[in-house]
N, C-alpha and C positions, 0 to 999 in steps of 0.2 A: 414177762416175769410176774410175779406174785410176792407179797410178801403176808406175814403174820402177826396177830393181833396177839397178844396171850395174857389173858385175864387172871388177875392174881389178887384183888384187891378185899378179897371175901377174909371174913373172922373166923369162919370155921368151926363152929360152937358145938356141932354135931359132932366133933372131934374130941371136946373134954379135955383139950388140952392146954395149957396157959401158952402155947406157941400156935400162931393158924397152921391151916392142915399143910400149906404149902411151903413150909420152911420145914416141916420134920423130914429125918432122915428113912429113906428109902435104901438099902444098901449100902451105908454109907456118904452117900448123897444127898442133900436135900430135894425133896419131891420137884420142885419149879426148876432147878438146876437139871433134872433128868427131860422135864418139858422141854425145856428152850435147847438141850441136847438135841433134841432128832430133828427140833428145827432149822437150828443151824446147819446142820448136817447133810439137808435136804438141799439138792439142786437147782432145784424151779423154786425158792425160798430168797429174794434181795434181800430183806430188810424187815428187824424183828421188834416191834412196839409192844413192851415189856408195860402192860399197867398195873398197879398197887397202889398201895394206900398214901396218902402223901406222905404222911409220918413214916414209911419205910423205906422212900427213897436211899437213902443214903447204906441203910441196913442192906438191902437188896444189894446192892454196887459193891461193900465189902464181903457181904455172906453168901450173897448168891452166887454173881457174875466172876466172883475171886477163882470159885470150884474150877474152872475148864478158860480150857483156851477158845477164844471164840473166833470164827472162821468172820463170819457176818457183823453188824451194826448189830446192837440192842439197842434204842433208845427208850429211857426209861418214861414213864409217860404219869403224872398222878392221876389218880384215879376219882369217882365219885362218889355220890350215898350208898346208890343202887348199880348193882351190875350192870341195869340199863346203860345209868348215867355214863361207869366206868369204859363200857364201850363205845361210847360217843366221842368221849375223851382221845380211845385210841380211834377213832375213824378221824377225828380232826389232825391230830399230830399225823397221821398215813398222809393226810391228805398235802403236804408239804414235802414229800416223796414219791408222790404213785401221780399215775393220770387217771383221770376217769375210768376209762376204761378196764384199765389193771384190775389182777384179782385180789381181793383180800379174803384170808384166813383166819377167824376168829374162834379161838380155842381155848379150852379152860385148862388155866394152868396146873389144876391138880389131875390131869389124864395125862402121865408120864408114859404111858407103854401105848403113845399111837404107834401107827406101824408108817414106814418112809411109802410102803405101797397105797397106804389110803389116805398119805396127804398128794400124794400124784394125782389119785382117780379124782379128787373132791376138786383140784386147781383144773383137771380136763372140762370133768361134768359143768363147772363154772363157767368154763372159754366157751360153751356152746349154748349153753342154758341162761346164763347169767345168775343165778343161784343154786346152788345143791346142797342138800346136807347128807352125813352118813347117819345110818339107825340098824336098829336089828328087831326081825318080828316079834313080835310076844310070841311067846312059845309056853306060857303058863294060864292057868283060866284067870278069866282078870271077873271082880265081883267088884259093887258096888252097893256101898254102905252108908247110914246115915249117922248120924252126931253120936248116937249111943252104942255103936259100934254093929249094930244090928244089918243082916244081908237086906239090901233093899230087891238087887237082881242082880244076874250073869249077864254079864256083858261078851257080846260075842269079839273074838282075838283076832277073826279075819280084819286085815287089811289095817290092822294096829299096828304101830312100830315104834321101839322105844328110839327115842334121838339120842346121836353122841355127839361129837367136834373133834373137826373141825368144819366149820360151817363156810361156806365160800360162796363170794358175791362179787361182783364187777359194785369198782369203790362208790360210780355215781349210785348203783341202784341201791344198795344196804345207806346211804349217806341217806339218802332223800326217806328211803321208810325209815330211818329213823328221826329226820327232823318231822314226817308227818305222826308220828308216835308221840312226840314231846310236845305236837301245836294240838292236837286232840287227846292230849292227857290220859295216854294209852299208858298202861303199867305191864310189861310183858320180861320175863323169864327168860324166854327164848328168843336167838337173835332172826332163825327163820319165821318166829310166829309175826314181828314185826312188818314183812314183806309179805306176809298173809293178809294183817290187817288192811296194809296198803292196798291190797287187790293183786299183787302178782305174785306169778306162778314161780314155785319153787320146789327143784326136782329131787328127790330122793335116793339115795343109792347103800347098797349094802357097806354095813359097817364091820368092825371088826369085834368079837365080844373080849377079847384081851382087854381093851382099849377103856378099860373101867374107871371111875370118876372117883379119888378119893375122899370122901367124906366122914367117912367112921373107923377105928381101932381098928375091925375086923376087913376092912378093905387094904389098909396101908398091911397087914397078913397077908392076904390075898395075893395085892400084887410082888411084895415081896416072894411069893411061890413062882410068880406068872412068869418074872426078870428071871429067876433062877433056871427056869424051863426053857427061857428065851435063848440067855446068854451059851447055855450048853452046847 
């Protein structure tokens, strides 16, 4: 079995709005409420480590977790400064549930329209791999540019891919690259790049482009289109 991490503890500033992006309403729903939907929902899914900010503990429990019936455990987990930190927090609390071995799911709470099919492939690719994440190729010309906004050069798109989440890892390996991330004072974004730094291999597989990360005004649009198209 497998269980999921689901990272919530971000401000969301790129949003403009006095609520983070993951508490505004999505069709009715708050954005995290439709996350922690498909995870519950999913069958190879035990056990759901809900992180956020400490301060919203108790907000999340009435506002969030209120929305829907829950099949599964949520445990609520606080969170830290940096999303680093935030997931370490929930790799420790997993780690009082799961064995080593087991896989864990670490996904960002505001990509409410993953699909139940690509949290399947990313919990397989993980049983064999020990790591996988999903992505999708650049399919646009990617340029790169200096401070004053000036082209410096084309960068070529072969064999680029942008990453999405949910990221899966067998719990010993993602635990250790990240306790080696924290003793060499690595600052890293992403929870595959961490296992990169470590030295191991971490396989890649096609993502889904529905599966869109919301950040800005014009995405919480977006995927409100995307659910509408889905649900028909």
């Amino acid at each position: 079995m497998a269980s999921a991490i689901i990272v919530a503890a971000g401000s969301g500033l790129r949003m403009k709005s006095a609520r983070p992006k993951q508490y505004l309403e999505l069709a009715g729903l708050p954005v995290l409420t439709r996350t922690l939907m498909v995870f519950d929902d999913h069958p190879g899914i035990e056990n759901i480590f809900l992180v956020v900010s400490p301060g919203e503990i108790e907000f999340c429990r009435e506002k969030i977790l209120s929305k829907a019936r829950w099949e599964k455990e949520i445990i609520l987990v606080p969170g830290g400064k940096e999303r680093q930190d935030s997931v370490y927090e929930g790799l420790k609390a997993a780690g009082g549930y799961m064995e080593d071995d087991d896989i864990i799911l670490i996904h960002d709470g505001v990509r409410p329209l993953v699909a139940q099919e690509l949290i399947t492939a990313c919990i397989a690719c993980a049983e064999k791999s020990g790591a996988c994440i999903p992505g999708i190729p650049a399919s646009d010309t990617l340029k790169q540019v200096n401070s004053d906004g000036m082209i410096v050069s084309t960068v070529s798109r072969e064999n680029i891919w942008f990453a999405q989440t949910p990221q899966a890892f067998s719990l010993k390996r993602i635990r250790e690259g990240f306790e080696y991330a924290f003793a060499n004072r690595l600052s890293l974004t992403d929870d595959a790049a961490v296992l990169e730094m470590y030295g191991l291999p971490v396989r890649m597989i096609p993502g889904n482009r529905n599966n869109i990360k919301i950040t800005t005004p014009e995405d919480l649009h977006i995927a409100a289109a995307l659910l509408e198209n889905i649900e028909k």
